[in-house]
C-alpha positions in Angstrom: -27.8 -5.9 8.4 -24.5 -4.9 6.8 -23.2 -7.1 3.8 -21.3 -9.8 4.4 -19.5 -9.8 1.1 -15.6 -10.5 1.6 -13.7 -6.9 1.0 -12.1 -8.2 -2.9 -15.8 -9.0 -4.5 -17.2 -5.8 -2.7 -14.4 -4.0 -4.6 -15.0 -6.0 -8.2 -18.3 -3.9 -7.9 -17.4 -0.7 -7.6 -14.6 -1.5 -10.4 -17.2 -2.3 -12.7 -19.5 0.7 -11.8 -16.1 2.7 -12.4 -15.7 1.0 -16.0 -19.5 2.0 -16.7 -19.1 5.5 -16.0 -16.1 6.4 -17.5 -16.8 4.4 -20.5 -19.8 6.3 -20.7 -18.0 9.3 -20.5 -16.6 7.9 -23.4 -19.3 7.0 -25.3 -21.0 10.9 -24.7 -18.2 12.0 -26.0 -17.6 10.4 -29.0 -21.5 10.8 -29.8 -20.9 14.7 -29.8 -17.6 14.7 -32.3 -19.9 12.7 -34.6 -22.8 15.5 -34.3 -25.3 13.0 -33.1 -25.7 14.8 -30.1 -23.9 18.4 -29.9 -22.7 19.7 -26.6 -22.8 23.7 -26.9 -21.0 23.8 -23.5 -18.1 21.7 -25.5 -18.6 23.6 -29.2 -17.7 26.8 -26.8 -14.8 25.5 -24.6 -13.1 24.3 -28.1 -13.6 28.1 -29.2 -12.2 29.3 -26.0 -9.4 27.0 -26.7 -9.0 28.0 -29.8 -8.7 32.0 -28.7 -6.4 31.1 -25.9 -3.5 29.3 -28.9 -4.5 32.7 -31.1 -3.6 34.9 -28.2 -0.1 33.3 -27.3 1.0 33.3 -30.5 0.7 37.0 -32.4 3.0 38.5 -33.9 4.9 41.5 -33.0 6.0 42.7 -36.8 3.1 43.8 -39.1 4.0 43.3 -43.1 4.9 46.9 -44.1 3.6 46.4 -47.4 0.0 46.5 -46.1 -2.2 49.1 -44.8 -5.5 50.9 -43.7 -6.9 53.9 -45.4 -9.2 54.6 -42.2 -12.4 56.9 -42.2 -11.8 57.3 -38.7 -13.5 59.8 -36.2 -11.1 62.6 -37.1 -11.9 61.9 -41.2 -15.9 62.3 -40.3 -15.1 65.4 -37.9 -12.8 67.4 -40.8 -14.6 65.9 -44.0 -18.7 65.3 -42.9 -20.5 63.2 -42.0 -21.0 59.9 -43.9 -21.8 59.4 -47.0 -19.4 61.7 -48.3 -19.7 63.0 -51.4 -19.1 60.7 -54.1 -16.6 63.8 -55.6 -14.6 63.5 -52.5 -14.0 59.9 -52.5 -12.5 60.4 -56.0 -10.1 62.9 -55.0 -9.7 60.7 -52.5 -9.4 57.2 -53.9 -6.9 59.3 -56.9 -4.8 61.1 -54.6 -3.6 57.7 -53.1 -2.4 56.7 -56.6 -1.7 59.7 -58.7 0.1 61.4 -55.0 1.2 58.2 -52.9 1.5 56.0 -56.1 -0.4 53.5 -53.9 -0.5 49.3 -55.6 -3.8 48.4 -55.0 -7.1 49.8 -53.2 -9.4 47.8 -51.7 -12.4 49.2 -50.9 -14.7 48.2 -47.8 -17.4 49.9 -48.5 -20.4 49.2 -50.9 -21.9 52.3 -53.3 -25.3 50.8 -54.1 -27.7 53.7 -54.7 -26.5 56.6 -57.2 -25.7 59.9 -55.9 -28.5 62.2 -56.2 -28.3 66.4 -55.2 -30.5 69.1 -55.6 -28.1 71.1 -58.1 -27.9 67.8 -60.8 -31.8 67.2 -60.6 -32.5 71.1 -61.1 -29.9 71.8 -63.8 -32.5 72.4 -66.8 -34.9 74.3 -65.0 -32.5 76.3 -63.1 -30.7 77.2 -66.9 -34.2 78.0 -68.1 -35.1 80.5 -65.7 -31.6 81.5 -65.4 -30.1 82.1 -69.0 -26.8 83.3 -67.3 -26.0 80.0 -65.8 -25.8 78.3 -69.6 -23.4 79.7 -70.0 -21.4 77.5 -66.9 -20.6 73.5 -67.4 -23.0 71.0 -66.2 -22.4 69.9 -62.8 -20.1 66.8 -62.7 -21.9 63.5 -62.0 -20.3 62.3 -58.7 -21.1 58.5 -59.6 -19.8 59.0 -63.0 -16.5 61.2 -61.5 -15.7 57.9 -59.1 -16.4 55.7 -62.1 -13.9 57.7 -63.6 -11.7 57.0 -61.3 -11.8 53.7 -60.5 -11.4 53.1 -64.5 -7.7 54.3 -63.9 -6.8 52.3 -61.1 -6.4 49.4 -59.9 -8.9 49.0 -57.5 -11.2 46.8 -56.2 -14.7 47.4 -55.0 -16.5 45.7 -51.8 -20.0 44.2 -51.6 -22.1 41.7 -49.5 -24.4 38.6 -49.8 -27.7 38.2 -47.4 -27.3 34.6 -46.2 -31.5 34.8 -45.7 -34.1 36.5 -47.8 -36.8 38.0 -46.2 -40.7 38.8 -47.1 -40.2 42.5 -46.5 -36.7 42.6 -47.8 -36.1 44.5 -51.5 -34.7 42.7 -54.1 -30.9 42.0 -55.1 -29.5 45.4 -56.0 -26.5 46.6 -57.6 -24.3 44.7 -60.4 -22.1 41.7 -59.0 -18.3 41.1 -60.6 -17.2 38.7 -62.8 -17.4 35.4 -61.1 -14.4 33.6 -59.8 -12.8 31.3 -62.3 -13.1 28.1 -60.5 -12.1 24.5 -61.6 -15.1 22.5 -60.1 -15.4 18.8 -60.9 -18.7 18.8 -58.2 -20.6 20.9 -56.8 -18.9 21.4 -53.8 -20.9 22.9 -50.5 -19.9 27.2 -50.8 -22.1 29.0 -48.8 -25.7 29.8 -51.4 -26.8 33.2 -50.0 -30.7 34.8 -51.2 -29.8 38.1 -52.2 -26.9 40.4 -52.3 -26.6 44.5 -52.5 -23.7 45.4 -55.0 -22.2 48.3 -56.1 -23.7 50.5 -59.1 -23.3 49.1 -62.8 -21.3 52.4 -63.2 -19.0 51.8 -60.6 -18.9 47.9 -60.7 -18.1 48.2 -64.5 -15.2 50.7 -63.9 -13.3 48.4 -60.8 -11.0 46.0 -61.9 -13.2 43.3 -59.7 -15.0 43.1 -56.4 -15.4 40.8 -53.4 -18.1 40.4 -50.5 -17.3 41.2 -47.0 -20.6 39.8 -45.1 -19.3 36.9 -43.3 -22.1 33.9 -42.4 -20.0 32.0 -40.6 -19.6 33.9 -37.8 -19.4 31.4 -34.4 -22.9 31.3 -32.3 -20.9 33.2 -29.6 -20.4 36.1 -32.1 -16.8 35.7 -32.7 -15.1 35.8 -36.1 -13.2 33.0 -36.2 -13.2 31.8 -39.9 -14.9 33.4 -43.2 -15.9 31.6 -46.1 -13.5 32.2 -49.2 -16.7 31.5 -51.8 -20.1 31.9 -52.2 -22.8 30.8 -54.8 -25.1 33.2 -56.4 -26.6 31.2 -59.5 -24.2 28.4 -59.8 -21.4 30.9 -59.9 -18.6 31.3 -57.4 -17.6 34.3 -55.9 -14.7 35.6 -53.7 -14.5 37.5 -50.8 -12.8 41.1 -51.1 -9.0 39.9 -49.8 -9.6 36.8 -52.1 -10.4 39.2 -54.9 -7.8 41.7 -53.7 -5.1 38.2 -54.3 -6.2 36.9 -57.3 -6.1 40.6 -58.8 -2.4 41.1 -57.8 -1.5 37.5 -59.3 -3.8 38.3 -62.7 -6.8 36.5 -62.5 -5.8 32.9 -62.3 -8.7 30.2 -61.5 -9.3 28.6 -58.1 -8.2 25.0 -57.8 -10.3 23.3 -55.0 -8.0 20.7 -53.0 -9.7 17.7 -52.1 -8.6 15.3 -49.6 -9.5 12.1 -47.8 -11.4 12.4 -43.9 -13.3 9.9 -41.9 -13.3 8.0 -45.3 -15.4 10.8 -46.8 -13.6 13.0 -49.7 -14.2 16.5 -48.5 -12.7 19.7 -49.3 -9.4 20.6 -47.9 -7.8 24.0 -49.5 -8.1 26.0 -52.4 -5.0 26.6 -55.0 -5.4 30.7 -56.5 -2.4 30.6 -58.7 -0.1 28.5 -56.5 -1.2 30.2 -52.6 -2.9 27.6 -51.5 -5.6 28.3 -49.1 -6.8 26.1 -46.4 -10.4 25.6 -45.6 -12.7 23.7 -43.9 -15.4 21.6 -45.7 -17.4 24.4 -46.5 -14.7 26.6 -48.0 -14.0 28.9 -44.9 -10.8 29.7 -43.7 -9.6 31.0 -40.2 -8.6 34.0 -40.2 -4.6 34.4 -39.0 -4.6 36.8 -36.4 -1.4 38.7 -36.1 -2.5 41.0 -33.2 -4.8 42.9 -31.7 -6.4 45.8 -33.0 -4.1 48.5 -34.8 -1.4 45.6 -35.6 -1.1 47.0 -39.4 -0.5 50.8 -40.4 -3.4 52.7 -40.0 -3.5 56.4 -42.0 -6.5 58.7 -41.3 -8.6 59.2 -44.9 -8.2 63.0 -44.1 -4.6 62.7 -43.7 -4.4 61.3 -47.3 -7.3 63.9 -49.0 -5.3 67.0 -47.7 -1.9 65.9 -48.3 -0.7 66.0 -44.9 1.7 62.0 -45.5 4.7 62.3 -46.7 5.8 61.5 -50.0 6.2 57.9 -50.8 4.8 56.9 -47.7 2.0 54.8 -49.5 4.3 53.9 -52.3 3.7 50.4 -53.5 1.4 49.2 -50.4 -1.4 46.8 -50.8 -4.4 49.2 -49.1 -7.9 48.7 -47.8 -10.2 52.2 -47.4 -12.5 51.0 -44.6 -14.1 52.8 -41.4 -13.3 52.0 -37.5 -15.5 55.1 -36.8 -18.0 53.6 -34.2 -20.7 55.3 -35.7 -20.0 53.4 -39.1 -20.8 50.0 -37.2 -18.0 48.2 -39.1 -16.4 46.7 -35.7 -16.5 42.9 -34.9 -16.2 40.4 -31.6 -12.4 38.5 -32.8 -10.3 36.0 -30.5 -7.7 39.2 -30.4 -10.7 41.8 -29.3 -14.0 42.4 -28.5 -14.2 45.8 -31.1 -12.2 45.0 -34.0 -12.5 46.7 -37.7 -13.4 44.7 -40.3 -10.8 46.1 -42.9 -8.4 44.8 -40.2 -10.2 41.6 -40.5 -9.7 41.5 -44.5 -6.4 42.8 -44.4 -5.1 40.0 -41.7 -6.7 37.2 -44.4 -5.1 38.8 -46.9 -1.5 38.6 -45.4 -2.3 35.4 -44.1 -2.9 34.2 -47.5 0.1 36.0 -49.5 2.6 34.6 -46.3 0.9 31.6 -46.3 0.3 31.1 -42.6 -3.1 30.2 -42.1 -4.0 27.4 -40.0 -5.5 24.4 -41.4 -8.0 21.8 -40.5 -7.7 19.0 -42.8 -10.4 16.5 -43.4 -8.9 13.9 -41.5 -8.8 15.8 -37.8 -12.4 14.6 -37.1 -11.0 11.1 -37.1 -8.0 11.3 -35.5 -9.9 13.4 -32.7 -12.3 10.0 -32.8 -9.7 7.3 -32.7 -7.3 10.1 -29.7 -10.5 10.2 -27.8 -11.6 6.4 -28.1 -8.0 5.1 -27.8 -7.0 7.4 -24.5 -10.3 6.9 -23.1 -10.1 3.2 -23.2 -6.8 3.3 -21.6 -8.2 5.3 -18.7 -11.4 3.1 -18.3 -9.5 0.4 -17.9 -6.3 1.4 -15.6 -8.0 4.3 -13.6 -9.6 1.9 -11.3 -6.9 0.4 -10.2 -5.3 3.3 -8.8 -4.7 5.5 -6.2 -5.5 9.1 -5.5 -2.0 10.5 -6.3 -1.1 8.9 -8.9 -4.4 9.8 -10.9 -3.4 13.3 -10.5 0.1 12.5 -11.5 -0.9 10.5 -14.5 -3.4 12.6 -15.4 -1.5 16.0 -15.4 1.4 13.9 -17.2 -1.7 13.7 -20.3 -3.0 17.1 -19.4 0.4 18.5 -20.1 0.8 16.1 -23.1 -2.2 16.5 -24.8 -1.6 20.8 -24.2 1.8 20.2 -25.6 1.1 18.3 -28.8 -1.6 20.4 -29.8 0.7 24.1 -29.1 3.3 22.3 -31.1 0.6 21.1 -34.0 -0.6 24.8 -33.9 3.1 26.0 -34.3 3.1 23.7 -37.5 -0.2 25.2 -39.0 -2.4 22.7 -38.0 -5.5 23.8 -35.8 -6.3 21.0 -33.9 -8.9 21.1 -31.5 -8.5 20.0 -27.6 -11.3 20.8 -25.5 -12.6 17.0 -26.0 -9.2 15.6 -25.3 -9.3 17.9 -22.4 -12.6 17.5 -21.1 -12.1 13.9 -21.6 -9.0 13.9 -19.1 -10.8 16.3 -16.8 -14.2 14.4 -16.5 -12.5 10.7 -16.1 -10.0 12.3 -13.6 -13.2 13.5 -11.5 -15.1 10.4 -11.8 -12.3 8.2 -11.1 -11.2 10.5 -8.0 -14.9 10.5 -6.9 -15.3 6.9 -7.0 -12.6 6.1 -5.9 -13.1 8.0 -2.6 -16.6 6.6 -2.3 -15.2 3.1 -2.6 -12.3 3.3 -0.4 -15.0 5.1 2.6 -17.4 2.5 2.2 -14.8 -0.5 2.6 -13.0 1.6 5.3 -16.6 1.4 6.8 -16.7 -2.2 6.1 -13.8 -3.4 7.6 -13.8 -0.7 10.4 -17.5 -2.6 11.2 -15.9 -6.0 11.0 -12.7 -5.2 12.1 -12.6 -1.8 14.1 -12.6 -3.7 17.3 -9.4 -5.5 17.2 -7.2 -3.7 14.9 -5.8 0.6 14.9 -7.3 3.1 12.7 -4.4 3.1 10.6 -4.3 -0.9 9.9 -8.0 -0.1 8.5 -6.7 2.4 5.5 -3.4 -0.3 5.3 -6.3 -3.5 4.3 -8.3 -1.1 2.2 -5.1 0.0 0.2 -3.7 -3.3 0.1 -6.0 -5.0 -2.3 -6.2 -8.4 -0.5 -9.2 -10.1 -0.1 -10.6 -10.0 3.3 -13.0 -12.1 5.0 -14.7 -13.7 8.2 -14.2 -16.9 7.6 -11.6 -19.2 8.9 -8.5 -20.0 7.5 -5.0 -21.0 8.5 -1.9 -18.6 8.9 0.9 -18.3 10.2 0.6 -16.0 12.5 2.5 -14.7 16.1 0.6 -14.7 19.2 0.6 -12.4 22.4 -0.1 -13.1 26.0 0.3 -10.9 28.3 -0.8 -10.4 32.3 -0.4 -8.1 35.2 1.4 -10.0 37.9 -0.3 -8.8 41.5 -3.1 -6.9 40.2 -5.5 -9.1 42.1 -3.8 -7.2 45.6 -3.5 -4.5 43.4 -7.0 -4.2 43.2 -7.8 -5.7 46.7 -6.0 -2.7 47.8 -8.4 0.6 46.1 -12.3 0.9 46.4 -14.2 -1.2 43.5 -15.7 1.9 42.6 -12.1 3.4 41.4 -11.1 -0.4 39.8 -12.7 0.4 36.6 -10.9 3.7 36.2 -8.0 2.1 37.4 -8.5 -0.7 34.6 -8.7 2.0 31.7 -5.7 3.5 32.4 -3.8 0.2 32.4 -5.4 -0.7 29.6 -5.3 2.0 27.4 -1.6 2.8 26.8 -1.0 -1.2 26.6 -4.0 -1.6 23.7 -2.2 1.2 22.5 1.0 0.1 22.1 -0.3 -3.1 20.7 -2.2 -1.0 17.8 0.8 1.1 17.2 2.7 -1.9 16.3 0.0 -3.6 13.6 -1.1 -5.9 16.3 -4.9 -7.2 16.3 -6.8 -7.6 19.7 -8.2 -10.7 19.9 -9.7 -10.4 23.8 -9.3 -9.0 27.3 -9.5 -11.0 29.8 -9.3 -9.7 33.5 -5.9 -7.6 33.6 -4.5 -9.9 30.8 -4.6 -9.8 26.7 -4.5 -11.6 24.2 -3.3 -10.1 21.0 -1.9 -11.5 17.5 -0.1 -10.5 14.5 -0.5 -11.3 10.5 -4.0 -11.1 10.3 -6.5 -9.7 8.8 -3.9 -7.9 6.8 -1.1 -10.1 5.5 2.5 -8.6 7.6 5.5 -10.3 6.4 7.2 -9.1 9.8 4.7 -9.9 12.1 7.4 -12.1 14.3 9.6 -8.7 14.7 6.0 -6.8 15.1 4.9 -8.4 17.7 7.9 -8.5 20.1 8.6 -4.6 19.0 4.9 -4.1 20.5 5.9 -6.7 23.6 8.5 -4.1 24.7 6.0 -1.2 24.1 4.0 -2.6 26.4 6.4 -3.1 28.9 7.4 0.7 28.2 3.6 1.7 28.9 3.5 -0.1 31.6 6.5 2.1 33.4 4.4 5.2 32.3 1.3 3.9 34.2 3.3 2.8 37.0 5.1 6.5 37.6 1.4 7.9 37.8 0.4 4.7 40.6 3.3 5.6 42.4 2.8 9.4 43.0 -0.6 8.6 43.3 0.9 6.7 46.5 -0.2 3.0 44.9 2.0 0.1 44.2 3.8 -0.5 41.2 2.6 -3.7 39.0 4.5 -5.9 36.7 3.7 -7.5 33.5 4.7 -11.2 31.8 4.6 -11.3 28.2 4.4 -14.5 25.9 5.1 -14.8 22.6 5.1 -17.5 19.8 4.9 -17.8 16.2 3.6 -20.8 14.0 0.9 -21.6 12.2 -3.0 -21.0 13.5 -6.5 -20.8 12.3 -7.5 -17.3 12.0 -11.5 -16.2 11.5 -14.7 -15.3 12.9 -15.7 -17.7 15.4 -18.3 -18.3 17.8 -21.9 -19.7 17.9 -25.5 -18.1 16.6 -25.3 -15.3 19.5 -22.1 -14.1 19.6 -19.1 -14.2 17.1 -15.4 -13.0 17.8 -12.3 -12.4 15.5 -9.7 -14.9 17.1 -6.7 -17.5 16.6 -6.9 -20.9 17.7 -4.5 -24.2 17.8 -1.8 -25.3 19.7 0.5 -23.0 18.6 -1.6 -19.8 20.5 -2.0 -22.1 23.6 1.7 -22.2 23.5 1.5 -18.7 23.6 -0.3 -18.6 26.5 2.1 -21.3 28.3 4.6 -18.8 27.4 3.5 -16.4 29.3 3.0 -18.5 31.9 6.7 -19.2 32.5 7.8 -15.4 32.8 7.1 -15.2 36.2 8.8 -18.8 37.0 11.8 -17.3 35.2 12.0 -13.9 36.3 11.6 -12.4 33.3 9.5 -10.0 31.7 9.1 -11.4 27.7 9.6 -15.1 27.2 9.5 -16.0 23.0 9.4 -19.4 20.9 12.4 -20.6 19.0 10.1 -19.8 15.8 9.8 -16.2 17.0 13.2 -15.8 17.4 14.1 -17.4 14.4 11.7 -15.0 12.4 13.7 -11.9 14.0 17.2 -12.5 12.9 18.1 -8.4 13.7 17.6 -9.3 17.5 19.6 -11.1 20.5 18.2 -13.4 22.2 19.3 -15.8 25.3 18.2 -19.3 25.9 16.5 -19.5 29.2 15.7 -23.2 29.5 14.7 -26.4 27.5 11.5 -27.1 28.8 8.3 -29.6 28.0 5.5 -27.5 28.8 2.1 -28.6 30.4 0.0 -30.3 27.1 3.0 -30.8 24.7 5.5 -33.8 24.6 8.0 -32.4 22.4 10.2 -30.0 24.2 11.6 -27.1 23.0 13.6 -24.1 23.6 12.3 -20.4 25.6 14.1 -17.4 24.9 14.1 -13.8 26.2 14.8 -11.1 24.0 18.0 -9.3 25.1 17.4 -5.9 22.0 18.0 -5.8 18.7 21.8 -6.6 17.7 23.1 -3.5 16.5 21.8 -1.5 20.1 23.9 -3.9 22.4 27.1 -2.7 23.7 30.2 -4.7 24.2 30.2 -5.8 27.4 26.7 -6.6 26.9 27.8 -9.6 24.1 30.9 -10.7 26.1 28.3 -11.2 29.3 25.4 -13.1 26.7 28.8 -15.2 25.4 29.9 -15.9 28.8 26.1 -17.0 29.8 25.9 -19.0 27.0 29.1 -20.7 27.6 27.4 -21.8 31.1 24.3 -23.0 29.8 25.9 -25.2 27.0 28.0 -26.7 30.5 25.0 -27.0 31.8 23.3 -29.1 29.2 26.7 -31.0 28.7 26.0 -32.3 32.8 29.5 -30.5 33.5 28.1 -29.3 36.7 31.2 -28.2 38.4 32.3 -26.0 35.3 29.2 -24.5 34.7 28.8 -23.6 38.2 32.0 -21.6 37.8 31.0 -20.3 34.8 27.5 -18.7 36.1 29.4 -17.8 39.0 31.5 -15.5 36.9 28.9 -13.7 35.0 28.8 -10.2 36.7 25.3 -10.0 36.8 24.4 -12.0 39.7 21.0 -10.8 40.4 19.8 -12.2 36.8 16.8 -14.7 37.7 17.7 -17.1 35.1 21.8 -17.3 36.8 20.3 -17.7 39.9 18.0 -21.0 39.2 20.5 -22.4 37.5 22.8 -22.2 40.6 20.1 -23.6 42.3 19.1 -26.7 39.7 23.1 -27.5 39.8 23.1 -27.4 43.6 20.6 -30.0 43.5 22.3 -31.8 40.6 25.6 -31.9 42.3 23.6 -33.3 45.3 21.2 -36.0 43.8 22.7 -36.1 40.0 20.3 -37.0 37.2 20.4 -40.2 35.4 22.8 -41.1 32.5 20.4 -40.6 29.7 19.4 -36.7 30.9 18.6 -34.8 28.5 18.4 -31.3 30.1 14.9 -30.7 29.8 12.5 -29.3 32.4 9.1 -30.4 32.8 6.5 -27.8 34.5 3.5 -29.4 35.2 1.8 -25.8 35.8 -0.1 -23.7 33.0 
């Protein structure tokens, strides 16, 4: 048995079932920013994010200043294959100073093991049994010819840090730099690797310093994104090679860490490397600044450079990185810019991002204005999205879609890296479950009232009390209201006149296109009865116009009527008329009935006028017959007064009209005759027979019913006159 609930407290549920959910979407939300409960799906749409503002926002200019000594493909086909000789990166590393007068070399490679060849370990021997050759130098020591080297320039070597030791792996190799000189109040949380391979004593001794290059922050999708600036071997900090490379050109100053307030927690926020200040998260990594994709910096072939073949001065003064994009060399990374991307490109972009001082930052207090955006907005939507309709929930939400977007573009255009997916997903997922509800709600009160309703009213007055918000129920209750009558005059001959087999097809068709035109007009069928209906307006849903509603679906009816009546007549039957009543005023609306059947009706005297109404068109000779209350509620329409009568079962008496058309639609000599009949009827009531004979007389419609009776009545009147204290009222003592 379907729910009797009224309509309003069926809809308070599925409000509060909407404030659950989206308040729980809320609530997950929130849960995940804290880390209480990570969302991958969400960690990887704020890295998509995150690529997409990287993407539409490189740079078309490259600083000139900086550049890539590449051991590219065409280095490795010309030179060897790698290693090379350590001989031959000498000449190489001192032609780009002593030749190109490069600035500074970093160097993205790591020389961990010494150089060992046949013709070194055999010298001795080979001397012994070879007296002639002692008389030749000793071959040159490649390790201690790059040593040599490096000593004279200024150049800094590369080297990396093994996040995890383990059992099978060697130990710690090589000879680390000095340590950065950092100004440390706490410890503060740098990255604390197990073990590290470094360059030779020899060589490490001979650079001017060294950074690492591993990188353990890469994202779980693979992507480089950020790279940590520091990292703790023994308590001491050290930089990474384009850190090194900047605090080498600026001579050695100490790192400052910047600490700053976020979620009430004092976290750090940048580091300070002799007035560049360096933005980082909480563990000291920074994102990279992307300029563009792959080859956005100068790239020169190490080849190019060992036989001479740049021009002069083409090097002069540059900042440099010697690094391989050979694909056999496996220095290539995943980036938001590209899926293969070099790693000196990777140093060399931090490294201009630091001495431009354009990389993005992430202070400590994002995480709780992303809390407070995300509990303040979803609050808002929790409580407002319930309330409204389909449209505008897509036009409020692509108004916060396109705001949120906005704010955070022009936050990234200011240096700040905000992220957006939850603000996003937030809007997305409250949009969906509002939509969804909302839909669900609105079918199953559609289904409610059409179950309750669907029998008296149109389709469309279903989806009008759904999307009006009033509370609707089956109980009584008084309104006012306007009532219809209506009946077929003859169909009883009508009928007598076909076989009873065709009278209910015959029925349908009258039926049909006058229902119809009831339900086109917001009317509500209350009953058939025979050829006749009954029909009211102003309920279940509230009309304001239900007066001018109701006689606008009178005349529709009528119109239907001549439709049906054009079919009869070709179909060689007779032609039927129709009498229409109509009166407004207040009546008691509701489902009635007793314990076997109920009904949607109107009752009270005002709907039995209604009926009495309709009674009267045919006595009249007219086809719609209104109230004075009904034609006071349509002020836009012209109406004549047909007679003041007392109708059977009420004293009081009171005027009929008939609806002439709405003002503005009658023509001139349309008013002058409703004047002029007017005129008559006030003569009329005034017992100046003579003169009002005269005057309906003169009307120029003489085949009008209502002229007619009156010529009649005033026949009589002039014959047997009333008495003194007439009044001009006309009792019928019919229904």
């Amino acid at each position: 048995m379907a729910s009797k609930a009224p309509i309003h407290t069926r809809k308070r549920y599925w409000h509060w079932l909407q404030y659950a959910g989206g308040l729980l979407i809320v609530m997950l939300l929130l849960v995940e920013k804290t880390g209480l409960l990570p969302f991958p799906l969400l960690e990887r749409l704020e890295w998509q994010a995150y690529d997409m503002k990287v993407r539409s926002t490189l740079s078309e200019q490259a600083d000139p200043s900086l550049a890539i000594i590449d051991i590219d493909e065409r280095s490795l086909y010309e030179v060897g294959q790698w290693p090379w000789p350590r001989a031959t990166l000498a000449d190489l590393v001192d032609t780009l100073f002593t030749e190109y007068e490069a600035g500074l070399l970093g160097i993205d490679v790591v020389f961990a093991e010494p150089e060992t060849s046949l013709w070194q370990q055999h010298w001795e021997e080979l001397s012994r049994d070879y007296p002639a050759l002692g008389e030749l130098p000793p071959p040159v020591d490649g390790d201690e010819q790059l040593s040599n080297v490096l000593a004279a320039h200024p150049v800094v070597l590369g080297y990396y840090f093994q996040a995890s030791r383990q059992p099978s792996d060697p130990p710690s190799v090589g000879q680390l730099p000095r340590p950065a000189m950092v100004e440390e109040t706490d410890p503060l949380p740098f990255p604390a690797p197990e073990r590290y391979t470094a360059n030779l004593p020899v060589l490490q001794q001979s650079a001017m310093s060294a950074g690492f290059f591993d990188n353990p922050r890469v994202d779980d999708d693979g992507v480089f994104r950020r790279v940590p600036m520091l990292q703790r071997w023994e308590g001491e900090l050290y930089p990474n090679l384009p850190l090194a490379m900047l605090l080498t050109l600026l001579g050695e100053p100490p790192v400052t860490p910047v600490l700053g307030e976020g979620a009430g927690v004092t976290q750090l926020e940048a580091l300070d490397a002799g007035g560049f200040e360096i933005p980082v998260d909480g563990r000291g990594a920074a994102l990279v600044p992307w300029y563009g994709p792959r080859g956005h910096f100068d790239y020169f072939s190490a080849v190019d450079v060992l036989e001479g073949r740049l021009e002069p001065g083409t090097l002069a003064g540059k900042t440099l990185i010697l690094g391989a994009s050979a694909p056999g060399l496996m220095d290539l990374r995943s980036t938001p810019v590209g899926g293969v991307y070099p790693g000196p490109e990777i140093n060399l972009s931090l490294l201009a991002g630091m001495l431009h001082q354009s990389i993005h930052a992430q202070p400590p207090w994002v995480l709780g204005f992303e809390l407070v955006s995300l509990a303040a907005l979803g609050i808002l939507m929790v409580l407002l999205y319930p309330h409204l309709n389909a449209l505008l929930l897509v036009a409020i939400s692509s108004v916060l879609l396109a705001t949120a977007i906005g704010g955070n573009l022009w936050a990234w255009y200011q240096g700040l890296a905000l992220p957006v997916a939850g603000l996003l997903v937030l809007l997305v997922a409250q949009l969906m479950w509002h939509l969804a509800m909302n839909f669900l709600r609105e079918t199953q009160q559609k289904r409610w009232v059409a179950e309750r309703f669907g029998q008296y009213i149109p389709p469309q007055l279903v989806e009008d009390m759904v999307d009006s918000g009033e509370s609707f129920g089956l109980e009584g209750e008084e309104r006012e209201l306007t009532v219809l009558f209506s009946d077929v005059r003859g169909f009883t001959a009508f009928s007598e006149a076909i076989a009873p087999a065709e009278l209910t097809e015959v029925m349908n068709r009258l039926l049909t296109p006058l229902t119809g035109a009831i339900h086109q007009h917001r009317g509500t069928i209350d009953k058939y009865m025979g050829d006749a209906i009954m029909a009211f307006w102003g309920a279940p849903l509230h009309d304001a116009r239900h007066a001018e509603h109701a006689l606008e679906g009178a005349f529709a009816m009528l119109d239907a009527l001549d439709a049906v009546n054009r079919e009869f007549i070709a179909e060689g039957k007779p032609a039927l008329a129709m009498g229409v009543g109509l009166n407004t005023g207040p009546m008691s609306v509701g489902n009635m009935g007793s314990s076997f059947r109920m009904a949607y009706t109107v009752m009270g005297d005002n709907v039995n006028l209604g009926s009495r109404l309709e009674g009267l068109t045919k006595a009249y000779g007219v086809s719609v017959i209104v109230s004075e209350t009904t034609a006071e509620r349509v002020p836009n329409w012209c109406f004549r007064r047909l007679d003041k009568v007392r109708v059977k079962g009420r004293s009081a008496p009171l005027w009929i009209l008939e609806p002439l058309g709405r003002r503005e639609a009658l023509g001139d000599s349309r008013r002058e005759w409703h004047a002029a009949y007017e005129q008559a009827l006030e003569l009329y009531h005034a017992a100046e027979f003579d003169s009002s004979e005269g005057a309906f007389k003169a009307l120029t419609d003489q085949q009008d019913a209502p002229t007619q009776m009156y010529l009649e009545r005033i026949e009589q009147f002039k014959a047997d006159p009333p008495p003194s204290d007439w009044d001009g009222v006309w009792t019928h003592t019919e229904k």
